[in-house]
C-alpha positions as CSV (number, residue, x, y, z in Angstrom):
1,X,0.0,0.0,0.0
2,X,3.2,2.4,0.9
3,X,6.0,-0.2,0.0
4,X,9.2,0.6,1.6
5,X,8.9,4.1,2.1
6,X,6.2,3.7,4.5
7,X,3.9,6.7,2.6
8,X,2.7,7.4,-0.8
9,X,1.9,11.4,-1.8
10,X,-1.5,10.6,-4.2
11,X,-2.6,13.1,-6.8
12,X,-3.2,16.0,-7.2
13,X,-6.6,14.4,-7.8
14,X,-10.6,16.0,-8.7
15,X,-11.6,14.1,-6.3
16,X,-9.7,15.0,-3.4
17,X,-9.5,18.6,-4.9
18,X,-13.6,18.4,-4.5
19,X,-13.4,16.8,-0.8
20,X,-11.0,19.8,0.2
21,X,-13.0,22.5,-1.4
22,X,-16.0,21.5,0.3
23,X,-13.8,20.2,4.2
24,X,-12.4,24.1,4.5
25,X,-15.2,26.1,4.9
26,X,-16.0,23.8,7.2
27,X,-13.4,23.8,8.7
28,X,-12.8,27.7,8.9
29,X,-16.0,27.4,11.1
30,X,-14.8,25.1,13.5
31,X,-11.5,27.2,13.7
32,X,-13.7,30.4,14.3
33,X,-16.2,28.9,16.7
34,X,-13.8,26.2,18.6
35,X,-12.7,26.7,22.6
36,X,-10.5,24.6,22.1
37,X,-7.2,26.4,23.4
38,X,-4.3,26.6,20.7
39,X,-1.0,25.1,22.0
40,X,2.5,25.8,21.4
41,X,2.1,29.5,22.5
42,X,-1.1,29.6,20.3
43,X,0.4,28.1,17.2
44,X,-1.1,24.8,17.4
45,X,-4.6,23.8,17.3
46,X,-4.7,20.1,17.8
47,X,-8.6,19.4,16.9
48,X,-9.1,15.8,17.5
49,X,-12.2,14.6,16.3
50,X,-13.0,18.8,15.0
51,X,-14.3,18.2,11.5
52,X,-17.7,17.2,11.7
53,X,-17.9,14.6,8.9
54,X,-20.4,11.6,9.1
55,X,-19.2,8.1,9.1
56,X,-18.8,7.6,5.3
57,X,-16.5,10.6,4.9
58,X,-18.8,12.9,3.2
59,X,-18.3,16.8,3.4
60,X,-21.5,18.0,1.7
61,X,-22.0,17.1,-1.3
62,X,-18.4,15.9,-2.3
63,X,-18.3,12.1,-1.7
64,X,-15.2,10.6,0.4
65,X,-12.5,9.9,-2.3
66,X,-11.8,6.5,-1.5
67,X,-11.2,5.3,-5.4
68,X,-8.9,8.1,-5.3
69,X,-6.9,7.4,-2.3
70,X,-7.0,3.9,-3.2
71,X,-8.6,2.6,0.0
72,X,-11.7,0.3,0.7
73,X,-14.2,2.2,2.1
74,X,-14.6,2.0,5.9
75,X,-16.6,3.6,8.9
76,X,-14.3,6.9,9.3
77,X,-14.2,9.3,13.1
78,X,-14.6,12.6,12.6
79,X,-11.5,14.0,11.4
80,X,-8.6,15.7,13.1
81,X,-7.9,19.5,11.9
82,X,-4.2,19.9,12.6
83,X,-3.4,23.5,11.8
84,X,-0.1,25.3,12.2
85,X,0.0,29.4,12.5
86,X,3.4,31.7,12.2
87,X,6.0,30.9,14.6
88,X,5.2,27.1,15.5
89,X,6.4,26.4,17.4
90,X,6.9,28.2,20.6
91,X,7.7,27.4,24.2
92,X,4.7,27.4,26.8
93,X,4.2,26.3,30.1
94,X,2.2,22.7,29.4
95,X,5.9,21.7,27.8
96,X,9.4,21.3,29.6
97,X,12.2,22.7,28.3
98,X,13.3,19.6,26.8
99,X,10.1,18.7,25.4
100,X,9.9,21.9,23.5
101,X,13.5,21.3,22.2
102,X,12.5,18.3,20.8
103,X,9.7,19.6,19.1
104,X,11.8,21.9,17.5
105,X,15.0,19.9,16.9
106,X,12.9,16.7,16.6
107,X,9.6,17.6,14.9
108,X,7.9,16.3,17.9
109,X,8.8,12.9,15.9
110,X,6.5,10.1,16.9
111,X,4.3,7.1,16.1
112,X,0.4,7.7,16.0
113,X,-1.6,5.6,18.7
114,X,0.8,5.4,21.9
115,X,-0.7,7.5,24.9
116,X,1.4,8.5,27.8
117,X,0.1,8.7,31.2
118,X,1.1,10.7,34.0
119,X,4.7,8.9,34.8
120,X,5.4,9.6,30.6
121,X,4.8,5.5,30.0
122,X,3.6,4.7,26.5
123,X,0.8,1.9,26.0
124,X,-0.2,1.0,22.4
125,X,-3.7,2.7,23.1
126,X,-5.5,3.7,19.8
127,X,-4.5,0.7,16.7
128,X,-5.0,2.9,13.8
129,X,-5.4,1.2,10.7
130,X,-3.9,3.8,8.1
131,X,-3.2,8.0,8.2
132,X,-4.7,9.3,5.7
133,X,-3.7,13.6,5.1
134,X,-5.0,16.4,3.0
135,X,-4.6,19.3,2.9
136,X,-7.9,22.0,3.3
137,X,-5.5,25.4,2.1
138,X,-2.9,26.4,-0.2
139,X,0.4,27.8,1.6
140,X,3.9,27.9,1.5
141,X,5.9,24.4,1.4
142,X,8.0,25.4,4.3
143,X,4.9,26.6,6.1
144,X,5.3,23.6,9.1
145,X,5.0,20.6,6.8
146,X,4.8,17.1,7.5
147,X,7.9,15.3,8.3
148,X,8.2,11.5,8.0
149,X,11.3,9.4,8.2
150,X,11.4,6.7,5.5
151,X,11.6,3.2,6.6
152,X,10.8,3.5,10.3
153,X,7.7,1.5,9.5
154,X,9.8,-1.6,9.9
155,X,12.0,-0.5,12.5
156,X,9.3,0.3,14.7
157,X,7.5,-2.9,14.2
158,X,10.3,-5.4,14.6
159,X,11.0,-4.0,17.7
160,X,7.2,-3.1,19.3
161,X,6.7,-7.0,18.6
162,X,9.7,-8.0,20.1
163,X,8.6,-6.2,23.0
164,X,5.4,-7.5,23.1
165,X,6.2,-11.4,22.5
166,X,7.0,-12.2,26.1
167,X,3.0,-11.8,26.7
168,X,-0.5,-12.4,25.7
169,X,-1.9,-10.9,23.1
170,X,-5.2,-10.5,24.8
171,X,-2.7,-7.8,27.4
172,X,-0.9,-6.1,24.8
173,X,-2.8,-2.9,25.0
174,X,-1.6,-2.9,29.1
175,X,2.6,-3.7,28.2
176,X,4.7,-1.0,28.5
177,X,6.3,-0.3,25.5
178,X,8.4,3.0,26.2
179,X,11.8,1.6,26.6
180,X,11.3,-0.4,23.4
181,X,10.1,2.4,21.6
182,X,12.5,4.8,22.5
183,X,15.2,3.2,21.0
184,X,13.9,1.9,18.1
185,X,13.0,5.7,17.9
186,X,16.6,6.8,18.0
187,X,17.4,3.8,15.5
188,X,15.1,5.4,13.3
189,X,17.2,9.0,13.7
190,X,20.4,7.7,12.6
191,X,19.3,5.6,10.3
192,X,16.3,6.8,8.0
193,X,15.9,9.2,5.4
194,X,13.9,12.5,7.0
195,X,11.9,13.9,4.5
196,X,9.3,16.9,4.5
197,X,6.0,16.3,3.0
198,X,4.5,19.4,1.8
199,X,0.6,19.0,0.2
200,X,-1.6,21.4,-1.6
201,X,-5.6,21.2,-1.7
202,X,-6.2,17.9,-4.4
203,X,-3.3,15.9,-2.9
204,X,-3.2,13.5,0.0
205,X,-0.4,11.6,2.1
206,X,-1.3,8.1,3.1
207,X,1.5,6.6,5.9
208,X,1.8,3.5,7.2
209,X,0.7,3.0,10.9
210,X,4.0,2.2,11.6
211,X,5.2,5.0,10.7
212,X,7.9,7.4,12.5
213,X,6.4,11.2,11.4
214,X,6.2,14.7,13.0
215,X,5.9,18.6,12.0
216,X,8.5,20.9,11.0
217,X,8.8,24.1,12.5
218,X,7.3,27.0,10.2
219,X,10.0,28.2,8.0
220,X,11.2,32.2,8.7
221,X,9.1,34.1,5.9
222,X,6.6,31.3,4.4
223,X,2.9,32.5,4.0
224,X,0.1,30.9,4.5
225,X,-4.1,32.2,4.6
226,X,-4.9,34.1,8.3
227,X,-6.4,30.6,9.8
228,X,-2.9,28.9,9.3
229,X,-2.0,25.4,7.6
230,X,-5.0,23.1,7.3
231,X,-4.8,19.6,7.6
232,X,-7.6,17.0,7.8
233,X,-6.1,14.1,9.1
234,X,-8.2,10.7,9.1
235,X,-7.1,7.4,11.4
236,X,-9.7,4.6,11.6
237,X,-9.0,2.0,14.5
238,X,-8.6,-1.7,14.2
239,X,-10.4,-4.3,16.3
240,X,-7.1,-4.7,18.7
241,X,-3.3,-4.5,19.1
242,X,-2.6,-7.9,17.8
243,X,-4.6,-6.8,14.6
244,X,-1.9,-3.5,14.4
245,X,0.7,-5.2,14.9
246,X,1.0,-7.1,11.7
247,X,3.3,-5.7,9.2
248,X,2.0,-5.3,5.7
């Protein structure tokens, strides 16, 4: 589906161009109307679950591109808007100092569907089944794209299921997983490509579950319309770990 890589960029498409066209008004709403605080020193609006889509996808009357995006069409979540202003990102006080370094010096790299709890422990919470992006605006390439590191796909999963072997599948949602993934984390660092993932309106970024992937900071000068860099992001869950676990 992403061969080695681990992601595919698809289109620019009519399809997707239609979906987009009709998402960002939406969108814009949701952006004026949210309380939802904006993070980062306002630069971040996280908006889990902010798009108010219906299970099949549809954003009035432009249909889900699923032909185009070359998936089979399943029951979607409202999508996440993940949109980026000028200066993203800055320090504020829900971050340490060395968690806002690494979101700068890192891209806040990391692999979708681990939650933390209070103590910073990472359980395999949310299995996502694929991340699907697309972009709602048009802005500048260096205007905080997507960052993904080519290949930590595999790393990741070799190592998660190493971790996880020593118990039952029926418990791998409870294991702690962060020593495991923290290294195959650096692996990934010195040893795969990172690469920035720009996207216009018509295009979308499928990744691999798998997949090692973060934000850049917003490039010094790049432009982008007053509500920021819109993304729709889409990450439907599989029926357990054991399912997620499987490499493709």
């Amino acid at each position: 589906m992403v061969g080695a890589r681990g992601w595919h960029r698809i289109g620019p498409d009519p399809a997707i161009a239609n979906w987009a066209a009709a998402a960002r008004p939406v969108a814009e709403a949701v952006l004026r109307d949210s309380a939802e605080p904006w993070r980062c020193g306002g630069t971040w609006f996280v908006g889990v679950d902010a798009l108010p889509n219906g299970p099949d996808g549809a954003m009035g009357g432009a249909g889900f591109p699923w032909q185009a995006v070359g998936l089979a069409p399943e029951p979607l979540h409202p999508a996440q808007l993940s949109v980026m202003r000028p200066g993203y990102p800055q320090p504020s006080e829900a971050e340490t100092p060395a968690a806002f370094a690494f979101r700068r010096d890192r891209d806040a790299a990391h692999l979708d569907g681990l939650l933390a709890d209070a103590a910073k422990r990472r359980r395999i919470a949310e299995p996502h089944h694929w991340i699907l992006g697309m972009a709602l605006n048009e802005t500048d390439p260096e205007a905080a794209p997507l960052v993904v590191w080519e290949g930590s796909h595999r790393i990741l999963q070799a190592a998660l299921a190493a971790a996880l072997a020593p118990h039952p599948p029926a418990r791998w949602a409870e294991v702690d997983i962060t020593d495991a993934y923290v290294a195959a984390r650096r692996q990934c660092f010195e040893t795969c490509r990172r690469v920035a993932v720009p996207s216009r309106p018509g295009q979308a970024v499928l990744m691999h579950r798998h997949l090692l992937h973060g934000v850049a900071p917003w490039a010094a000068g790049a432009k982008a319309p007053p509500e920021g860099r819109i993304i729709a992001y889409f990450r439907p869950l599989m029926p357990d770990v054991a399912s997620w676990l499987m490499p493709e």
